[in-house]
Structures are given as structure tokens and as C-alpha cells.
C-alpha positions as semicolon CSV with decimal commas, in nm:
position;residue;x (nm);y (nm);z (nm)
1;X;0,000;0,000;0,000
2;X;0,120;0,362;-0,100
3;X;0,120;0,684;0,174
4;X;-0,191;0,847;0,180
5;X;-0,216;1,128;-0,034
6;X;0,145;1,004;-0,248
7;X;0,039;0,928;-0,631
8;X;0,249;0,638;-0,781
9;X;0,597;0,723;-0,865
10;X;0,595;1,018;-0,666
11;X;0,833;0,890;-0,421
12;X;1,116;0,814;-0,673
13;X;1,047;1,182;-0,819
14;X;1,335;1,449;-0,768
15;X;1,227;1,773;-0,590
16;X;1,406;2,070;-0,644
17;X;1,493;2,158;-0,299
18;X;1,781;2,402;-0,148
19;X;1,942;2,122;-0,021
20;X;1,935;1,959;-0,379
21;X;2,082;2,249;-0,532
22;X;2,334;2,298;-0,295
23;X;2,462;1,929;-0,317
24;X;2,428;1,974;-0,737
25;X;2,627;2,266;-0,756
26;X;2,868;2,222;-0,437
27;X;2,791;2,613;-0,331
28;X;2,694;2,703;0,032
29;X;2,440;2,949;-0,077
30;X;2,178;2,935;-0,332
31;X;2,277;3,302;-0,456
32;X;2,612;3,190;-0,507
33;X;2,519;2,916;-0,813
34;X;2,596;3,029;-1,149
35;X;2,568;2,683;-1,316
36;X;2,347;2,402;-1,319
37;X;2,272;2,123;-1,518
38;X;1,968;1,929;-1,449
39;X;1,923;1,730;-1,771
40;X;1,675;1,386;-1,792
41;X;1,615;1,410;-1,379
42;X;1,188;1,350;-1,481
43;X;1,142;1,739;-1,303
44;X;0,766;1,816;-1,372
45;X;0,846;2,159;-1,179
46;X;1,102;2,384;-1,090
47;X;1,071;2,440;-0,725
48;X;1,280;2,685;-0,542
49;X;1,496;2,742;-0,823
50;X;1,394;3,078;-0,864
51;X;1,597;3,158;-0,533
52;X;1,912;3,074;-0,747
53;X;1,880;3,446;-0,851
54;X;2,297;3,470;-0,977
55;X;2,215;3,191;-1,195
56;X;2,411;3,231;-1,563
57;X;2,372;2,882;-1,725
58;X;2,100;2,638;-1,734
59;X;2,007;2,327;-1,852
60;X;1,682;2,171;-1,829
61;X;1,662;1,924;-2,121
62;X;1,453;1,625;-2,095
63;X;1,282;1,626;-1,857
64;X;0,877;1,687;-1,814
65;X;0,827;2,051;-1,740
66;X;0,532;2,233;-1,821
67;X;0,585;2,567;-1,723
68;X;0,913;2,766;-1,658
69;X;0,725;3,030;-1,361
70;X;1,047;2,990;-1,125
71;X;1,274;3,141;-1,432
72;X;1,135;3,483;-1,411
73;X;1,327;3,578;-1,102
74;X;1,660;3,475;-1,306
75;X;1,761;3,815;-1,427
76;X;2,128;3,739;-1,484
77;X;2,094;3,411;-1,684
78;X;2,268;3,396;-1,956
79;X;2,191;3,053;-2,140
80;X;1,880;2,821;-2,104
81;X;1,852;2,494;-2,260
82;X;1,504;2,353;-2,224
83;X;1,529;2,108;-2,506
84;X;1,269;1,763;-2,501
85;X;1,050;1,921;-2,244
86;X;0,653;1,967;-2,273
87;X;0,648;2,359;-2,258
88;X;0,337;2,512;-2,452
89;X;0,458;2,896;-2,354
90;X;0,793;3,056;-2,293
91;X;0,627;3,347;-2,109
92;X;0,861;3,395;-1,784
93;X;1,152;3,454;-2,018
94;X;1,056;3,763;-2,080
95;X;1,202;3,889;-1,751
96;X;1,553;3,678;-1,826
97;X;1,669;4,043;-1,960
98;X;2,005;3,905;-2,032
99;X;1,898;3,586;-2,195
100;X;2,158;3,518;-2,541
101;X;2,055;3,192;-2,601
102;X;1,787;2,978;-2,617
103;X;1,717;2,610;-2,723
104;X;1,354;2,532;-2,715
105;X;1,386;2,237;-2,935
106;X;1,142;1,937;-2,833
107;X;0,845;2,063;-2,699
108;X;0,504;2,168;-2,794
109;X;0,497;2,550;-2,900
110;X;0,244;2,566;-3,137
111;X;0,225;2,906;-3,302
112;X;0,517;3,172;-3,341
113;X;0,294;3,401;-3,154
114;X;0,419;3,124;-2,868
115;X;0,758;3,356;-2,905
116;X;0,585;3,695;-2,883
117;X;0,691;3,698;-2,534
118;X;1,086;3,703;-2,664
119;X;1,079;4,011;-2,823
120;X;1,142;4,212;-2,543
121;X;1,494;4,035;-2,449
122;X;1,769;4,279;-2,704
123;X;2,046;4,060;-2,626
124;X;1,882;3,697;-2,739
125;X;2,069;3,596;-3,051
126;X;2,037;3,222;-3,038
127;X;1,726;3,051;-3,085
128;X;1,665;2,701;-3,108
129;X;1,352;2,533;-3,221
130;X;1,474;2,206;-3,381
131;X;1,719;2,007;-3,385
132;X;1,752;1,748;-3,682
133;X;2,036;1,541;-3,550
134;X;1,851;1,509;-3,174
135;X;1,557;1,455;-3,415
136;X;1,355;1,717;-3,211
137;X;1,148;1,961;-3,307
138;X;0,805;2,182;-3,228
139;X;0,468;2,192;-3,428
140;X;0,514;2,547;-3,500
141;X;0,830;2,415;-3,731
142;X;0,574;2,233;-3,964
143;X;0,443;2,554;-4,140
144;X;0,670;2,624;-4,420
145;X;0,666;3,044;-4,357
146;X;0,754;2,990;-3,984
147;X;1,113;3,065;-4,041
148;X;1,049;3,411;-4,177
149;X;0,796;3,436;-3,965
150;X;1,005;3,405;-3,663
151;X;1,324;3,643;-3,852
152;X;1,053;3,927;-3,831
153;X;0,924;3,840;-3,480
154;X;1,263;3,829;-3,320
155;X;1,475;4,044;-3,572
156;X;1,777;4,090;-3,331
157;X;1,824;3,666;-3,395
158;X;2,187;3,614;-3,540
159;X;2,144;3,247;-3,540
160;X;1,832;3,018;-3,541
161;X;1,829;2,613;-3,540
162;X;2,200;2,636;-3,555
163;X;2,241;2,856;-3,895
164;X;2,368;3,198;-3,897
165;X;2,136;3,487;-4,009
166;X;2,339;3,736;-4,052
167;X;2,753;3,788;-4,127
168;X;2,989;3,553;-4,295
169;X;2,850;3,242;-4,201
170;X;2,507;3,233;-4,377
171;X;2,715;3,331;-4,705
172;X;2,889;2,994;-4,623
173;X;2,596;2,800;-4,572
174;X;2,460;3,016;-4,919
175;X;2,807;2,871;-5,080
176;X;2,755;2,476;-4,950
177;X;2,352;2,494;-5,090
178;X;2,508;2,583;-5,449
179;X;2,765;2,323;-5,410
180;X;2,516;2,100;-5,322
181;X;2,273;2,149;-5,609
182;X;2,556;2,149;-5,845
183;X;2,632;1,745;-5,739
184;X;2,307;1,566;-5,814
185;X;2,386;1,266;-6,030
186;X;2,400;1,272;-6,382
187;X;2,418;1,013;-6,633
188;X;2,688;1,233;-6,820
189;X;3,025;1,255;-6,772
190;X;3,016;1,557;-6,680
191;X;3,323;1,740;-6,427
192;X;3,484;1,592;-6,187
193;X;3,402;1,607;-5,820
194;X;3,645;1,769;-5,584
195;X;3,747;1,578;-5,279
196;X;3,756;1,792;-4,990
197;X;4,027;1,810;-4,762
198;X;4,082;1,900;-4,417
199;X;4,125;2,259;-4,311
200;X;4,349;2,143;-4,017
201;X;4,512;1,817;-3,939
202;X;4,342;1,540;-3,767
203;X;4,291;1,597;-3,397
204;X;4,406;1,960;-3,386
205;X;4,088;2,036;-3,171
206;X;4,092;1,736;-2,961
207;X;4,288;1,844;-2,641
208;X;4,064;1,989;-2,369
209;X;4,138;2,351;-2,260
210;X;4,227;2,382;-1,888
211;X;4,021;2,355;-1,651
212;X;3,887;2,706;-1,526
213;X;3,537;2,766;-1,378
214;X;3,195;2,559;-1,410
215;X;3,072;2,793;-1,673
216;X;3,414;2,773;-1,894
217;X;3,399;2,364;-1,817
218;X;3,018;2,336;-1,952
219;X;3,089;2,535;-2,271
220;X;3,415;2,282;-2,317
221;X;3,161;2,042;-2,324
222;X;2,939;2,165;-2,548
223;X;3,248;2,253;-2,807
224;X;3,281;1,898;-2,796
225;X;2,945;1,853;-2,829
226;X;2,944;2,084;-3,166
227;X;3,256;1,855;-3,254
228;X;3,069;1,546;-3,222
229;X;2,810;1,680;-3,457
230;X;3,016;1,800;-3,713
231;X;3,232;1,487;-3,783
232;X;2,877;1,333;-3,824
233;X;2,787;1,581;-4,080
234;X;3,122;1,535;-4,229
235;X;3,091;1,171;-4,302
236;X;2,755;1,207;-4,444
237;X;2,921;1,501;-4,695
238;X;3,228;1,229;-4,752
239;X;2,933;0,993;-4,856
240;X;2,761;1,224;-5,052
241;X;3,102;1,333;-5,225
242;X;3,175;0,984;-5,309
243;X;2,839;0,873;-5,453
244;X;2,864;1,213;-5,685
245;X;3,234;1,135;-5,765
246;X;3,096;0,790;-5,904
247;X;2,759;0,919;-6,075
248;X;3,026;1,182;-6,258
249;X;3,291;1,065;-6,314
250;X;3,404;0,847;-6,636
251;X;3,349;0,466;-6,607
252;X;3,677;0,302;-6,485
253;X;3,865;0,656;-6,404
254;X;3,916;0,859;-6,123
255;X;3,973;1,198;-5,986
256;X;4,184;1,334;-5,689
257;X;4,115;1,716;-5,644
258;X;4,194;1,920;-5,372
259;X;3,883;2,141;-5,277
């Protein structure tokens, strides 16, 4: 038989507690936290993390939350990942005044009026709403406009779902679209495919930087994260390279170019 008045499961459920994030984060004092990472713990609510008011980084991927009320006292944060969660609003954010990034990818944001309540935050330039490789995503991402949609919502954006907006970097991603419309298979000859090559040798961004503070620690992590990701996507380019260089190129020849 269960306690009285305990629902099933309950019991095993973590609590955010002071003690709890005192023991998480190793700090005496709740005001004295400026990371946290509270990823797949099954928190259906936040508790007294709103007391963690020097808060800077936060991640609260999959778990179950519904709302994010305890986040509006969290003026100084810096970087929220809510990722894989079951939020339909993003409404306390809009006191986070010093929010610059954002990854909402996962949950169940419906309409990009959903992100009116972002517009107020200046120095948000990182939005995430999907994430292909996680294979997460919202129903607002469905509707084929939402992506200019949310550009004229949330114009100050510099990168959203990972691409870059504005500067260099979206002419790059301009540059690999061309290159990649200009591979399809052909049964002609045609030219020859160039192999790409490695901008730096193998391993150059391997070794870990030293070890400094929780905050410079959790973004070595997510460089390696990034890392992870992007000798993924460079084995599927390698692929696709290789089936173009055979669809291309001559029968029984073939081609060594350096990109």
C-alpha cells in the first residue's frame, strides 16, 4: 500500500529543494550558483529554483516541465537549454533580460505568436527550435513560412536552429547549398568532383582547454558537443562526395582534387 495522499511514482520523483541544489552545484548558498545542469532528472516543476537568482547557465533538457514560472526571477541568466520538455509557452523569459541563447527544441509550441513573449529580451541571438540530428522539433516548425515568420518576430536573432542569419556564415551556408545542387547525379560525364580536404590536421581540436570555472567547463563540453556533430555531418558530406564522384565521373577513371 502507497502513503496516503502520495500518487504512484511520486516517491522516486526528484524535488528541487535548497538542499538539492546545494549538493548539485557544491555552493553554500543558493545566490552563489551560477551553473546548473539538471538534464533527464523526470522534473515536472522547478521548485525553489527561482531563489538561485545569480544563476548564468541552465540546462533543463529532458525532462517533463510544463511551465518555466520559477525562471522569471533569473535576471542574470545567460543561457537556457530547455530542449525535449513539454512547454506550450515561454512566457517567464521575458524577464531573463540578459537571456543570449535559447534552445527550445522538443516541446510543444504551437504558433510563433508562442515567441511573442521574446521580443522584449535585445540581447537573445540564439534561438533554437529544432534540432535534426537530436531529431527534435516543435509543431510550429511544420508551417513552411515559420522561419520568416520568426526572422521578423525576433529580428535581433543572429542564429536560429543552428544557422547563422546574418555575417559571414550564412554566405557559407549560401556557398555549400550551391555546391550542393551542383552534385546531383547525372548520367553524363560531366566534371569531376572535388574531394575535400581537411582545413586542419586530424585531432588539432581534440585536447581539452584547462580547466577554469563551471561555466568555462560546460561550454568545453558543449564545443565537444558541436565537434561530435560535425564529424557526423562530415561523413555524411564524404558519402555524398563519393556517390557524386561515381555518378560523374568516367566509367573506370578517377579523380583526386583538392577542394
Amino acid at each position: 500500500m502507497e502513503p496516503q495522499g502520495e500518487k504512484p511514482g511520486e516517491a522516486d520523483r526528484v524535488h528541487i529543494t535548497p538542499h538539492f541544489l546545494k549538493s548539485r552545484s557544491g555552493e553554500f548558498a543558493l545566490e552563489s550558483i551560477l551553473l546548473l545542469k539538471l538534464r533527464g532528472l523526470g522534473l515536472v516543476d522547478l521548485g525553489c529554483l527561482g531563489e538561485c537568482l545569480g544563476l548564468e547557465w541552465l540546462d533543463l533538457s529532458s525532462n517533463a516541465l510544463t511551465h518555466l514560472g520559477p525562471l522569471a526571477s533569473l535576471h542574470q541568466l545567460v543561457v537556457l537549454n530547455v530542449a525535449n520538455n513539454r512547454l506550450t509557452g515561454l512566457e517567464p523569459l521575458a524577464a531573463c533580460e540578459k537571456l543570449q541563447s535559447l534552445n527550445a527544441a522538443g516541446n510543444l509550441l504551437a504558433t510563433p505568436g508562442q515567441l511573442q513573449c521574446l521580443a522584449s529580451l535585445r540581447g537573445l541571438e540564439c534561438l533554437r527550435l529544432q534540432d535534426p540530428l537530436a531529431r527534435l522539433s516543435n509543431p510550429l516548425c511544420t508551417s513552411p513560412s515559420y522561419w520568416a515568420v520568426v526572422r521578423e518576430l525576433l529580428p535581433g536573432l543572429k542564429v536560429i536552429n543552428g544557422e547563422r542569419m546574418i555575417g559571414r556564415g550564412s554566405e557559407f551556408y549560401q556557398l555549400c547549398r550551391d555546391l550542393d545542387s551542383s552534385l546531383h547525379p547525372s548520367s553524363s560525364p560531366g566534371p569531376r568532383v572535388p574531394r575535400a580536404q581537411p582545413w586542419v590536421e586530424p585531432g588539432y581540436w581534440e585536447p581539452w582547454p584547462t580547466r577554469g570555472s563551471s561555466i568555462l567547463e560546460e561550454a568545453c563540453r558543449q564545443f565537444q558537443d558541436t565537434l561530435r556533430e560535425c564529424h557526423d555531418l562530415d561523413r555524411q558530406a564524404n558519402s555524398s562526395l563519393a556517390q557524386a564522384e561515381q555518378a560523374l565521373s568516367p566509367a573506370g577513371t578517377t579523380s583526386a582534387f583538392v577542394f
